[in-house]
C-alpha positions in Angstrom: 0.0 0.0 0.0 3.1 2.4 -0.2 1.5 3.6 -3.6 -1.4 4.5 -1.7 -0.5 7.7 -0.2 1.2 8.7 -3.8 -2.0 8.0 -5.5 -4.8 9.3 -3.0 -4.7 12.4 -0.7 -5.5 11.4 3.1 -8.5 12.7 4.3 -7.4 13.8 7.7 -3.9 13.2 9.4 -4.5 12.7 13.6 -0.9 12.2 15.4 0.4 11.6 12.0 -1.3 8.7 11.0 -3.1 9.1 8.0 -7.0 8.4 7.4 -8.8 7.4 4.2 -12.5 8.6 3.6 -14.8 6.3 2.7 -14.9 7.0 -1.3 -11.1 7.0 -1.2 -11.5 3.1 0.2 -14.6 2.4 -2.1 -11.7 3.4 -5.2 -9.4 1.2 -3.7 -11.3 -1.7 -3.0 -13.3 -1.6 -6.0 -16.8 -1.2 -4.9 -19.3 1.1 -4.5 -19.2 3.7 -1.4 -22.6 2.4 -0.2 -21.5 -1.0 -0.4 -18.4 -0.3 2.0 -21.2 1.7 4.3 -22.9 -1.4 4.4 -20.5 -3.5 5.7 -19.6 -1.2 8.5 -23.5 -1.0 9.2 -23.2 -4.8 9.3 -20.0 -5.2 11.5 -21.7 -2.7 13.8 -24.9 -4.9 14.3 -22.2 -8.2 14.6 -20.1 -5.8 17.4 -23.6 -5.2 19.6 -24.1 -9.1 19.3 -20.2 -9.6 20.3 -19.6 -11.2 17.4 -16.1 -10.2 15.3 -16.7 -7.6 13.1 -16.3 -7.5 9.1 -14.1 -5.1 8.4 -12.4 -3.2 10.5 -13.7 -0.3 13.2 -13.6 3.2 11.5 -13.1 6.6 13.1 -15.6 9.2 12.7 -14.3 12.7 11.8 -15.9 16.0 11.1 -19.1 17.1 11.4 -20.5 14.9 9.4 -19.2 11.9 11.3 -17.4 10.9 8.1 -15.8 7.3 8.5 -12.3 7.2 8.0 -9.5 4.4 8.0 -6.1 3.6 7.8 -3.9 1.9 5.2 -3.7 -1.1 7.3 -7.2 -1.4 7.8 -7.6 -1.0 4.2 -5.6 -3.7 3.5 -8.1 -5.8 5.5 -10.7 -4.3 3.9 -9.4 -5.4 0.4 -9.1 -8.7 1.8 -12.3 -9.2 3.2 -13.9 -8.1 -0.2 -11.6 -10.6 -2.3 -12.9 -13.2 0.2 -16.3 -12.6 0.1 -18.4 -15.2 -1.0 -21.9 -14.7 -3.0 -25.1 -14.7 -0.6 -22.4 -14.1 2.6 -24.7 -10.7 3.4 -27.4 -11.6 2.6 -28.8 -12.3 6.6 -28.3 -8.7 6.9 -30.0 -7.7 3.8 -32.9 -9.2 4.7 -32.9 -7.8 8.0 -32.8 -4.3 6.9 -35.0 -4.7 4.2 -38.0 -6.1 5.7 -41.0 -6.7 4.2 -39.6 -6.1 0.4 -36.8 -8.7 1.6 -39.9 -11.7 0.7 -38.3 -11.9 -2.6 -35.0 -12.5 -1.4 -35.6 -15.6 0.6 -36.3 -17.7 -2.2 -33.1 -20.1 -2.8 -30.4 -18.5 -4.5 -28.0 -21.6 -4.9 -26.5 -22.1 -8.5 -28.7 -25.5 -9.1 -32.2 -23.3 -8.3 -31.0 -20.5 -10.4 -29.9 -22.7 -13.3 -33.4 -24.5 -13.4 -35.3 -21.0 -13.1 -32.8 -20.0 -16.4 -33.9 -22.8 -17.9 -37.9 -22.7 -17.1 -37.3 -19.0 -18.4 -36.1 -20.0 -21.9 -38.4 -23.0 -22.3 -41.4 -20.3 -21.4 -39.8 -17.6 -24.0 -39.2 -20.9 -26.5 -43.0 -21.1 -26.5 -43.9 -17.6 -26.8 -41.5 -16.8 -29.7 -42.9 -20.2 -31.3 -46.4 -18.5 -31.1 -45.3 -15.5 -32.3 -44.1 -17.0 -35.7 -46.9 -18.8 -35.9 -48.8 -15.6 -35.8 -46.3 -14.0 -38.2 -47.1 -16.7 -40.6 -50.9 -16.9 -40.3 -51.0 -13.0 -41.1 -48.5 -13.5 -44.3 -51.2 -16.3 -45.6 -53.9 -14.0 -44.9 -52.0 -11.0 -46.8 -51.0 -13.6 -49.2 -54.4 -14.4 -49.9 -55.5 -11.3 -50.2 -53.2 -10.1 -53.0 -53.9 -12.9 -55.0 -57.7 -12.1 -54.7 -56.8 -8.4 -55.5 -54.8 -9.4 -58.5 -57.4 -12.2 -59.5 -60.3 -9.6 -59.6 -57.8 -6.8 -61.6 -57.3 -9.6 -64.2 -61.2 -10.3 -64.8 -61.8 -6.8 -65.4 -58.9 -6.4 -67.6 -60.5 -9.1 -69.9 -64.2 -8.3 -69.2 -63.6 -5.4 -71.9 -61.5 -7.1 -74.2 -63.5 -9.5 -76.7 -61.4 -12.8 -77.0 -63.6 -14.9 -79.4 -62.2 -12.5 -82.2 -60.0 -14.0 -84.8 -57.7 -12.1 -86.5 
C-alpha cells in the first residue's frame, strides 16, 4: 500500500497517522461507497451481538461523522472483499430490508438459479414459437388477399376485351 498515499490524498492526518475517507477506500477496494457503508453498518450490528466484526472499526471525523480508516485497515478491507463469497450478506439484507426482503428468501444456490434460467427459456421458447406462428398466419392471410386483389384486376382487364375475335 506504499502507492497509496502517492495515489490518493489522506482525508485527515490525527498524530500523524493518515485516514482514508470512505470514497477514497470504495476506489481502492473496487466497490461502491454504499457498499463499503454497508459493511460497516453490518459489523456494527455483529459488534452489539459480540460477534467479530467485518471489516475493520472506522473513526468518525468531522461534522458529518465521516468514517475514515487507515492503510492497514484497508488492507483488511481489500481482503475481506476478495474473500467474500456470494449470498455471505445476505442475513443482513434481509434484515434491513423487511418486508420487500420476501423476494429475497427464495433459494439462490447455483442449481435453483440454473433450473429458473432454464424454465425461463423453455417459457420464452413457446412464446416466440407463437409469435411465428402468428407472423405466418398474417402473411397467408395477406398472401391471400393479394392474390384475390390481382385475381379480380385480371377479370376486369378481360371483361372489356372481346377474345372470341379471330384475326
Amino acid at each position: 500500500m506504499g502507492l497509496m498515499r502517492a495515489l490518493f490524498k489522506p482525508f485527515t492526518v490525527i498524530d500523524g497517522v493518515e485516514y482514508y475517507s470512505v470514497s477514497t477506500v470504495s476506489k481502492i477496494v473496487g466497490r461502491s461507497v454504499q457498499t463499503i457503508r454497508l459493511w460497516d453498518n453490518y459489523s456494527e450490528e455483529l459488534e452489539k451481538r459480540k460477534e467479530p466484526r467485518l471489516i475493520p472499526k472506522p473513526i468518525r471525523v468531522g461534522k458529518k461523522n465521516s468514517r475514515c480508516w487507515t492503510e492497514d485497515q484497508i488492507a483488511e478491507i481489500v481482503e475481506f472483499a476478495n474473500n467474500l463469497e456470494y449470498g455471505d450478506i445476505a442475513e443482513f439484507s434481509r434484515q434491513r430490508w423487511g418486508k420487500r426482503a420476501e423476494s429475497l428468501t427464495k433459494d439462490l444456490s447455483t442449481n435453483a438459479r440454473q433450473a429458473r434460467k432454464e424454465y425461463r427459456k423453455k417459457v420464452n421458447k413457446k412464446g416466440k414459437i407463437s409469435q411465428e406462428r402468428k407472423k405466418v398466419a398474417e402473411i397467408k392471410k395477406l398472401k391471400k388477399n393479394m392474390l384475390k386483389a390481382v385475381r379480380h384486376r385480371v377479370k376486369k382487364m378481360y371483361e372489356g376485351m372481346d377474345l372470341d375475335e379471330k384475326s
